[in-house]
N, C-alpha and C positions, 0 to 999 in steps of 0.2 A: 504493500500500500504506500508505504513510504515513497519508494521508487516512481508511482505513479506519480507523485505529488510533485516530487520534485522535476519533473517533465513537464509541469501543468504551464511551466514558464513560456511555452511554445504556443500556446492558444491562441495567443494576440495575431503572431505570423505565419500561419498557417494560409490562412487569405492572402498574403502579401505580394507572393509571386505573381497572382493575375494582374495587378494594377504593374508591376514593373515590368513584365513582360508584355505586355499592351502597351507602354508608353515606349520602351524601345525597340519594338517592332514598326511601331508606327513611324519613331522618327530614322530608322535603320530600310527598314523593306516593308512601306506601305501598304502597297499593293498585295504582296502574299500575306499579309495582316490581316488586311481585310477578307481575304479570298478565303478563308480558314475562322472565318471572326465566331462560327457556331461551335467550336472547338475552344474558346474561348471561355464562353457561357458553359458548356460541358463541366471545365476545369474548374468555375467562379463555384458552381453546386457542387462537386467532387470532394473540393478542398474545404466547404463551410460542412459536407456532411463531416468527414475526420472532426473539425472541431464536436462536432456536438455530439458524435459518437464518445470524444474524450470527456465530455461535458457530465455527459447521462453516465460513465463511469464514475469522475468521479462524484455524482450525487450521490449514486448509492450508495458510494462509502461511507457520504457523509452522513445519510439515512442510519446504516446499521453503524459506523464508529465513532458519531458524535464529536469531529474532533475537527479544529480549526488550526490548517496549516500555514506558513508563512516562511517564505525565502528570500534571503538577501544579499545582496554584494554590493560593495561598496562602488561608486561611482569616482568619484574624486575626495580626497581627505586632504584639507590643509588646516594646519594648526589645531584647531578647538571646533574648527567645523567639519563635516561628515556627509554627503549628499550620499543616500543608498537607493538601489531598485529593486524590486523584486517586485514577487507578487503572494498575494494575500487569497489564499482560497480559504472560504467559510460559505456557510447556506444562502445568503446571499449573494456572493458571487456564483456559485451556481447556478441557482436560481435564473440570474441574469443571463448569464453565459445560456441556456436551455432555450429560455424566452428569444435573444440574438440570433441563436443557429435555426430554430426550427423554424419562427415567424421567417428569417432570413432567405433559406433555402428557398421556401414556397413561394416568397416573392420573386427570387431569380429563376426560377420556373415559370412563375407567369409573365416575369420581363421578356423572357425570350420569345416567346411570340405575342404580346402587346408593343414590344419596339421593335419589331421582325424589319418591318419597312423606314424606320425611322434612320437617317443617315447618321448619325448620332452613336448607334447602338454599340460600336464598342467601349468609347468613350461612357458610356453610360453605365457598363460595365464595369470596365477601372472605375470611376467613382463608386459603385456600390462596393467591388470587392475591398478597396480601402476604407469607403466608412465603417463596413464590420469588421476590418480591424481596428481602427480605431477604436469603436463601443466596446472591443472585446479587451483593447489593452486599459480601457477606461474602467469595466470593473474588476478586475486580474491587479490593481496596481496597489501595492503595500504602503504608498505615503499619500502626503496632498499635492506636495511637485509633482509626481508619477501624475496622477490626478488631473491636475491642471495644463501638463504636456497634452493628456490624450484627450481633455475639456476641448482644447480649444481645436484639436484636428478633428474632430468630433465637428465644431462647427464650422470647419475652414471646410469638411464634406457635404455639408447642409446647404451651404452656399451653393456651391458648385453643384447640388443635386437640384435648386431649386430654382435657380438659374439656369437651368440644363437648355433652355429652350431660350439661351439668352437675346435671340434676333426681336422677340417679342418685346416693347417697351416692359410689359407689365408685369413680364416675368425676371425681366432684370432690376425693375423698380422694387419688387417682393424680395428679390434674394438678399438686395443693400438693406431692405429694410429689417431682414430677418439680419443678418450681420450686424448692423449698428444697434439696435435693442439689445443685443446676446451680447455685445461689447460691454453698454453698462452693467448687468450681472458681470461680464468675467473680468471688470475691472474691481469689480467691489468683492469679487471671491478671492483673486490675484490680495487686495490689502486686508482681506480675513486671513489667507494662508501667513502673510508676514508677520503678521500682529501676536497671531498664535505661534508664531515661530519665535518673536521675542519676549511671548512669556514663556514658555515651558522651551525654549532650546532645538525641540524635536519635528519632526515632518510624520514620524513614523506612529498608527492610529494607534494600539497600543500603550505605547509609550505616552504619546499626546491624553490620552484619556486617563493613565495613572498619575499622570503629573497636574492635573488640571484639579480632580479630584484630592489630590493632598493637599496643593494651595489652598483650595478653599477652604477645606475642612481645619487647616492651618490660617485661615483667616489672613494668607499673603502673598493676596492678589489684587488689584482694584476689580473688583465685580464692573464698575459703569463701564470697564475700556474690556474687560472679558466680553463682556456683553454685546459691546461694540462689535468687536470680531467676528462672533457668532451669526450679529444680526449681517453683515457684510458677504459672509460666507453662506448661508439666504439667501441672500439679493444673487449669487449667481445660480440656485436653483429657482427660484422664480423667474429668473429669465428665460431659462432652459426650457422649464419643464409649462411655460405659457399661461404661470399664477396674474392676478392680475397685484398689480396695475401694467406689466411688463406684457400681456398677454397679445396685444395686438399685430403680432409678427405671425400670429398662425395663419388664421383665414386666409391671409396673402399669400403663404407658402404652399397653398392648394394650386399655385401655375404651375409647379414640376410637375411630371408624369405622375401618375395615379399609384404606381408602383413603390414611389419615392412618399406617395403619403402613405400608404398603407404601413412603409416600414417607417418614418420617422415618429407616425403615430402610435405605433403599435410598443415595438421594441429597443429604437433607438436613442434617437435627440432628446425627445419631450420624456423617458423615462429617465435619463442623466440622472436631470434635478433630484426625480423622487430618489435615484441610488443615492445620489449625495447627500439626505438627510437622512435615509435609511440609517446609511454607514456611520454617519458624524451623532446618531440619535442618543448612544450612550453619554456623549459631550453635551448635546442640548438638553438633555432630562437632567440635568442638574444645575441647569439655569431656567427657572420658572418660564419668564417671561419671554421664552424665546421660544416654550412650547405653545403659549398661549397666544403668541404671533404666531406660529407656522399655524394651529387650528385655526385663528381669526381669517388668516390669507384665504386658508382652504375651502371656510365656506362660503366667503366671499368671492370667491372664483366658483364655486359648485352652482348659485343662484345666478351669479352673473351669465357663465356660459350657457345653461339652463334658459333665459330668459332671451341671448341674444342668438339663439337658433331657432325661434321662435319664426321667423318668417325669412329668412334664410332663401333664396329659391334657387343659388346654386348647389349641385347635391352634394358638392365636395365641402365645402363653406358650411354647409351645416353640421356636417360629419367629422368637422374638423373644431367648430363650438360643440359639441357634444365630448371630444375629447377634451377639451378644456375642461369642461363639468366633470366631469369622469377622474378625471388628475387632482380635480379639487378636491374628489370626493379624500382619493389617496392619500393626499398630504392635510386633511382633514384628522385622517385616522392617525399619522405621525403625531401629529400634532398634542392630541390624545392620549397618545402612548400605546396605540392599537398597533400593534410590530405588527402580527401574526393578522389582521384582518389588514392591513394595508398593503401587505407583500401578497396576499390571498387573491384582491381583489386588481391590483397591478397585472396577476396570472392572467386572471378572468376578462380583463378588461382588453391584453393584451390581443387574445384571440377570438374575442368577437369583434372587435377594432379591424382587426386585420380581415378579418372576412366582408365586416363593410365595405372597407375599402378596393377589395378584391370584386370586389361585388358591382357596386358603384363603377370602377373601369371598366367590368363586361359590360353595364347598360352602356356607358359613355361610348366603346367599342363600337355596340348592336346602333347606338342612332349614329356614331360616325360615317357607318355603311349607309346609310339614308344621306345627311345632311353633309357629308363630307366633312374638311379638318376645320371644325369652328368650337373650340371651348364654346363660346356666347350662346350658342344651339344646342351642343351635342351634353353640355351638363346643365341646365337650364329646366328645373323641373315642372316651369309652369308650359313648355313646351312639349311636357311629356305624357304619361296616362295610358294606360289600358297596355301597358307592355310585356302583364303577367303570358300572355297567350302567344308572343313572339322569345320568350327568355323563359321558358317555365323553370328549367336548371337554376339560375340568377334568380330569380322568383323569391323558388324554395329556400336557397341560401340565407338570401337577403332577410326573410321573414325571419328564420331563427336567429340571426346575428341581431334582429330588432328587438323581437322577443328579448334574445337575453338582455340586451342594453335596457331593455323593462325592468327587469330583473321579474320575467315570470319564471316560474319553476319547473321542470329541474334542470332547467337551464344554468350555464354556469354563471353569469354573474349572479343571480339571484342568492346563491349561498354566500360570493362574498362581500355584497351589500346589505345584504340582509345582516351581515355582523357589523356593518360599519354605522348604519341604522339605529341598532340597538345601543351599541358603545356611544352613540350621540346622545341619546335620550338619558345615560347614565353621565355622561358629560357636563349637558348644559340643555335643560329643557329646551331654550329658545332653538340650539342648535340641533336638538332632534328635531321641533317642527321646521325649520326652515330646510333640512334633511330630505325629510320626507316627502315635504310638499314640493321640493325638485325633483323627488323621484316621478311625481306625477306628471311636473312637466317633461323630462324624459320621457316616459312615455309617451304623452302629446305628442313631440317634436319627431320623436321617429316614428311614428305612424305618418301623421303629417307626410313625412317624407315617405316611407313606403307606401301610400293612397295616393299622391299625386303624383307617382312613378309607376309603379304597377296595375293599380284598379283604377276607377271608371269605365268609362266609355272609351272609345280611341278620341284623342286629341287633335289639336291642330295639324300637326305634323300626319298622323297616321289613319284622316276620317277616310282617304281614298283608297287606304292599303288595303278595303273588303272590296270583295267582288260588287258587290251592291252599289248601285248610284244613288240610292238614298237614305245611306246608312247612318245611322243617326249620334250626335256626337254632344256630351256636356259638356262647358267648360268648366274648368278648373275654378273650386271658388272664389279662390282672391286674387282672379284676374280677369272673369269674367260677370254677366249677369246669374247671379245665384238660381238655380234648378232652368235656366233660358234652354228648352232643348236646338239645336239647331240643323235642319235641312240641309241646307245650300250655302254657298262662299257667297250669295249676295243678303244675307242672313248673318251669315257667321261673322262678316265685315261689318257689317251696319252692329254687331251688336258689341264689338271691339270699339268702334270709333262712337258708341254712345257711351260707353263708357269712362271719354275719355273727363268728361264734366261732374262723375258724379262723385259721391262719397262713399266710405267705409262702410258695409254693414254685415251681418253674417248671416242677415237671415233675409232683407230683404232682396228682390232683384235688382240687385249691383252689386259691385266691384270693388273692393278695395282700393285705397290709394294708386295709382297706376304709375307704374316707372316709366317715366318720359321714354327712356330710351330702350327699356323692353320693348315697347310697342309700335317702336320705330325699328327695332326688329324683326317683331311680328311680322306685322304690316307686309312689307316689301317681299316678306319671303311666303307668305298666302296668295301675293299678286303673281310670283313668278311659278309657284305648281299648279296651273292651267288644273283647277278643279273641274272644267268642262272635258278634257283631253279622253279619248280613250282607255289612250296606255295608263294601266297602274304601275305606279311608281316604285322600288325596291321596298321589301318590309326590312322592319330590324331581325336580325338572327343575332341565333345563337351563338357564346364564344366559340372558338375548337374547343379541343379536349384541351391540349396542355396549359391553355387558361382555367380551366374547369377540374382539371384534378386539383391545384393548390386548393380552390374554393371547397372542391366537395371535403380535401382535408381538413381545412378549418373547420367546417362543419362537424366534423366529429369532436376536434378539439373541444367546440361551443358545446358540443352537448354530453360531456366527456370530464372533463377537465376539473368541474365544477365536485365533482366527489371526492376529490382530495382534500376538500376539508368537512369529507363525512366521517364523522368516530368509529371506531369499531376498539372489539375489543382485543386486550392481549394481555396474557397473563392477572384478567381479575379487574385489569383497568382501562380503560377507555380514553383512547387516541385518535386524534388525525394524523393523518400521513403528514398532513403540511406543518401541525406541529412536533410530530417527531423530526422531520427534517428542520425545525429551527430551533429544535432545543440547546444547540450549543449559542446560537445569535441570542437566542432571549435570557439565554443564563448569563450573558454579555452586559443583557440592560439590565439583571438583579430585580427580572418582575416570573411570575409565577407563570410557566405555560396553557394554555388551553385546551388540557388536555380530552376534558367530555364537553359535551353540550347538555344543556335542560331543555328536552325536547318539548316539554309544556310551555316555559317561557319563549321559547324560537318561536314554536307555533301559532302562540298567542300574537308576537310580533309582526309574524311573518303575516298572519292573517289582515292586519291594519297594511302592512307596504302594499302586500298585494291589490287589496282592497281599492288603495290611493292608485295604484298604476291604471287598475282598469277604468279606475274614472278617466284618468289621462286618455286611455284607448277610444272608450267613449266618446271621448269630448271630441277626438281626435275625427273619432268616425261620425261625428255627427255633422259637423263644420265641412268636411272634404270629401262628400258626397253618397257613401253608400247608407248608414241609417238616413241622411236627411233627406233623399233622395224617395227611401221611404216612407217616411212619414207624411212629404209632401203629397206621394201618391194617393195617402189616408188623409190628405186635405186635415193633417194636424197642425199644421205650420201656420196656418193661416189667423189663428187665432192670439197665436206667441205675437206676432209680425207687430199685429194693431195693439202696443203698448205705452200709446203717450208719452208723456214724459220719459217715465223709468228707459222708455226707448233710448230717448235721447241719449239720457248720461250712459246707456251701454254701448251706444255707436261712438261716443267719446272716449270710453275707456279701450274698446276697442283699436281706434285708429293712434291713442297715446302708445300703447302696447305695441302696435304694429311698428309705429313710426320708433319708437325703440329699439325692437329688435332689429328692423333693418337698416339703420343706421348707426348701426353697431353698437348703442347707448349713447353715441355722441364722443367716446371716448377720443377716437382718431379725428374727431373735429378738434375734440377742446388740446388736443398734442399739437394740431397744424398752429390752430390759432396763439398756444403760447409757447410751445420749446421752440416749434418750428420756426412761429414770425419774430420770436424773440430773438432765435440765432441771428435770424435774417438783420433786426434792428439792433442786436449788438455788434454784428459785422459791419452795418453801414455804420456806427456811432464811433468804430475802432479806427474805419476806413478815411471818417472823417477828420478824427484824431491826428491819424497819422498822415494824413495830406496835409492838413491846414493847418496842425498845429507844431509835429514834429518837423516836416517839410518846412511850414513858414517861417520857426525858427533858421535853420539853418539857408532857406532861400534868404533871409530876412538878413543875415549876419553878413552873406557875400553882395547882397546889393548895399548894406551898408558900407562896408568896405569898398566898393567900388567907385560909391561915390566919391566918398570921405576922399579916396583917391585922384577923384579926375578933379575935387578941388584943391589938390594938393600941389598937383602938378603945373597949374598953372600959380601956383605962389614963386616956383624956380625960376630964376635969368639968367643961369647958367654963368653967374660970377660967384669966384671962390670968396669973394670979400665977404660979400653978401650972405653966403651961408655961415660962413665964420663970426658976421654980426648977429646974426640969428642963435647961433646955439652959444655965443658967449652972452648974451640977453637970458637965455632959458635957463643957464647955470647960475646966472643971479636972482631970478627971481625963483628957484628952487632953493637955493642959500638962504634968501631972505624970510621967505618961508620958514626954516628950518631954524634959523635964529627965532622967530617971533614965536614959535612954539615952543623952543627947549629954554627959554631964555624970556 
């Protein structure tokens, strides 16, 4: 076992060879690089299975021998100082390491034929195969330099993943943006790592958490500048991991390929942060207020993202606030001191993430083959609808990855929110209900989304793809007139462009607030599919297969996964797997592991979340078409509609709501309006500065002199008398001076 351990060093470079053997091939013998490029891809999966076959060994060791190992060598030693590297395997780093290879693999499976045609695709390659090294050397690493090296390659990958398509403004605009945000955390982790280095001496976790602990306990340390550290070395998991107020670099990062969200959501980037308070968590549970920040952040990120996917209509955008909530939920449970429910639901979270996002690319896929390469069309889900009958595979997936992000049962998130739930309520009243009552809106928002992507009627896009010429089509509700069925394109037009005047409601016939430039989308593209024409136009189909095996795998993962933190018994006493495997991490933090459960109390709780999600469902399926759809048929609607006033203020609350979530909360307004125009005015205020005032000086000094000058010259006549009476004049009346003063 030993022997394994000490091999474990090699996991980070395992990936390595693909990135450097594509980068000098490319710039050595392009041509045959290219010509071989699926040989490539071959290699990228070949070499991340090895890691994660050494991964799943060594978990199991870690499973039956409880034991946390740790390797090192010295880097450079001078004097009193000591830089070391190694790597640090414990249940957590496995953990990670599992999540990394397996999410990893099945995304490089499904890159290779979603970037099949893209010119891009080996380049694309190399970056994937060096961000999993990177994430892999980033949890394998035994200090906080270690750490901080693979932080920042970690997001020097992100970049370059997110930006992949950099010809597009807005996808180069996303990647700077996700760059300069990740900069303030990783400058503020960069002066946490220092700060802690000049109190305890050490880099190494260890040693940093024995030494932090005797100071204090020794009363000989400043707590306010500890504190300080702490809160610094935060601020770069909040960046990371897209807490708020740092959080607005995600949604934007949905311009890279759909591949590159599925893993940075899943397994990579955005879980950094939660590793980094994982690992540091022994260090923050002994400074109060820094647990009671990371819970505050958490659920202030769980309600926010929760409320700003709320009308979302890109599907990646939505998918991508939902991971925000989801992360909130994580670093909620840190916060807390839920080790064992936060690292559970991280599992859970990671592999139904990934399946969305996997999911999500085959629809984007199936309309690409309709509407050809347009992000603005082909993820756009109020242009989408009825596309269960063309994707039934995608369908299925997609339902159970929603499901579980419900957390219905026995689904895998369900088990590890349903502990993160309960540890609220025993937390902080206020923070179970504000808990819970996001979990409902979760469920809202991903129905929302799976109803106006798979169910209805066919949509705009797809009313021609039936044989029928007069097959009949609803629009989506909050973009067209509510229950309007529609015939014909001079119907279906007329009833877009009355729309364009009216206001919010959800029940009467009209339209939500209308985005100028959706419908300046629409529009043009309803004008040019000749709805008179004979010919029917392509349907969507189905992915291939090898997009469709990663999918059907996560599938199993989602509905799988989730029993590993079911008890059984052993020897008399009652365990989970996922706390037998962290019993040596939580014997780390000195709290008691979890080992049974109280199936009356789960039950009792389980029953209220569940309870709140389906209301979500409900609401969800009332609003976007199929309950409301029928009730209207039962002329029930019609009585709710005519409510007077109470109407009013609910079509106000309504369109506050809407006008909220889709405008992110305002947040990236109120940054344009004051980091951004502030830069902007203390640049011109510097600029002014330094022209007019720096510059005038010194313009100011050589036009003095110059003149001083040109009147000087015309005092000379070029007789030596004459200057001779001048400076024997100046020595007298310096003399006389010089007398009336000493004298």
């Amino acid at each position: 076992m030993e022997d394994t351990y000490q091999y474990a060093w090699i996991i980070p470079f395992v990936p390595l060879p693909v990135p450097i053997s594509i980068g000098v091939g490319l710039l050595l013998a392009p041509a045959a690089t290219k010509k071989i490029r699926r040989v490539w891809s071959f290699l990228s999966v070949l070499l991340l299975t090895i890691v994660m076959l050494v991964s799943a060994d060594l978990s199991i060791q870690q499973i039956n021998g409880h034991s946390i190992y740790q390797y090192v060598w010295s880097w450079t030693i001078n004097n009193d100082f000591s830089l070391e590297f190694g790597n640090f395997i414990d249940p957590l780093t496995s953990i990670m390491s599992i999540l990394i290879t397996t999410v990893g693999i099945l995304v490089l499976l499904y890159s290779d034929n979603y970037m099949y045609h893209d010119q891009g695709y080996l380049r694309f390659f190399a970056y994937m195969s060096f961000f999993n090294t990177s994430m892999l050397g980033l949890v394998t690493s035994s200090n906080l330099i270690q750490i901080y090296i693979f932080w920042e390659l970690v997001g020097m990958c992100s970049y370059l993943l997110i930006g992949f398509w950099f010809t597009r403004p807005i996808a180069a605009n996303a990647c700077q943006k996700a760059f300069v945000i990740n900069r303030v955390g990783d400058f503020g982790l960069l002066l946490g790592i220092l700060g802690l280095y000049w109190i305890t001496g050490s880099f190494e976790f260890r040693d940093l958490f024995k030494i932090v602990n005797n100071l204090i306990d020794n009363n000989e340390v400043n707590s306010l500048f500890l504190t300080l550290c702490t809160v610094l070395l935060f601020l770069g998991a909040i960046a990371k991991s897209a807490q708020f107020p740092l959080h607005v670099w995600l949604p934007d990062a949905m311009e890279g390929p759909t591949p590159i969200s599925a893993l940075i959501h899943a397994a990579t980037m955005v879980a950094a942060g939660i590793f980094l308070v994982a690992r540091l968590l022994p260090l923050f549970t002994v400074i109060p207020y820094i647990m009671n920040l990371i819970s505050l952040i958490g659920i202030l990120t769980v309600l926010l993202g929760a409320t700003l996917a709320l009308a979302q209509i890109d599907i990646k955008r939505g998918l991508a606030y939902s991971t925000m909530s989801q992360l909130g939920y994580i670093m909620l449970a840190l916060g807390m001191g839920s080790y064992q429910a936060a690292l559970f639901h991280l599992i859970t979270h990671a592999y139904s993430k990934a399946l969305l996002f996997l999911g999500s690319g085959s629809i984007i896929h199936s309309m690409e083959s309709v509407v050809g390469y347009s992000p603005d069309k082909s993820q756009n889900m109020a242009l989408m609808g009825g596309l269960k009958k063309y994707v039934p595979i995608t369908n299925t997936a997609f339902l159970l990855g929603t499901l579980s992000l419900c957390a219905i049962p026995p689904l895998a998130c369900f088990w590890s929110k349903e502990e993160i739930l309960t540890d609220s309520w025993l937390y902080s009243p206020i923070f179970g209900i504000i808990a819970c009552s996001t979990a409902g809106l979760t469920a809202f928002y991903m129905f929302r989304i799976y109803l106006l992507t798979f169910e209805g009627h066919l949509n705009v896009y797809f009313q021609n793809f039936s044989a029928k010429k007069k097959s009949s089509c609803y629009l989506i509700s909050i973009w067209g007139k509510k229950g309007q069925k529609v015939i014909n394109k001079d119907l279906l037009l007329s009833t877009i462009n009355d729309n364009n005047n009216e206001k919010a409601s959800f029940f009467e016939k009209k339209g939500y607030p209308q985005d100028l430039n959706l419908k300046n989308k629409i529009i043009p593209f309803i004008k040019i599919t000749h709805f008179g024409h004979k010919s029917i136009p392509p349907s969507p189909q189905e992915s291939d297969n090898t997009m469709l095996l990663p999918i059907f795998l996560l599938s199993l993962f989602t509905l799988c996964v989730g029993y590993i933190g079911i008890s059984f018994d052993q020897g008399g006493m009652e365990f989970t797997l996922l706390s037998k495997w962290l019993t040596p991490s939580i014997n780390l933090l000195h709290t008691n592991p979890e080992n049974s459960l109280d199936w009356y109390d789960f039950i009792t709780n389980a029953i209220v979340s569940i309870s709140i999600s389906y209301v979500g469902i409900f609401v969800a399926s009332f609003l976007y078409r199929p309950v409301y759809s029928f009730l209207q048929n039962l002329n029930l609607i019609n009585s709710f509609v005519k409510m007077g006033p109470k109407r009013t203020l609910w079509d106000k609350f309504i369109n506050v709501t809407y006008n909220w979530s889709y405008n992110r909360g305002y947040i990236d307004g109120f940054y344009a309006a004051t980091y951004y125009r502030g830069m902007i005015g203390f640049a011109s205020l510097t600029n002014f500065f330094d022209r007019r005032v720096i510059d005038g000086i010194t313009n100011g000094v050589g036009i003095f002199i110059f003149f001083v000058a040109e009147v000087i010259k015309n005092v000379g006549g070029g007789r030596i008398s004459s200057y001779l009476f001048f400076y024997l004049s100046y020595v007298f009346i310096f003399l006389l001076i010089y007398y009336l003063i000493n004298y």
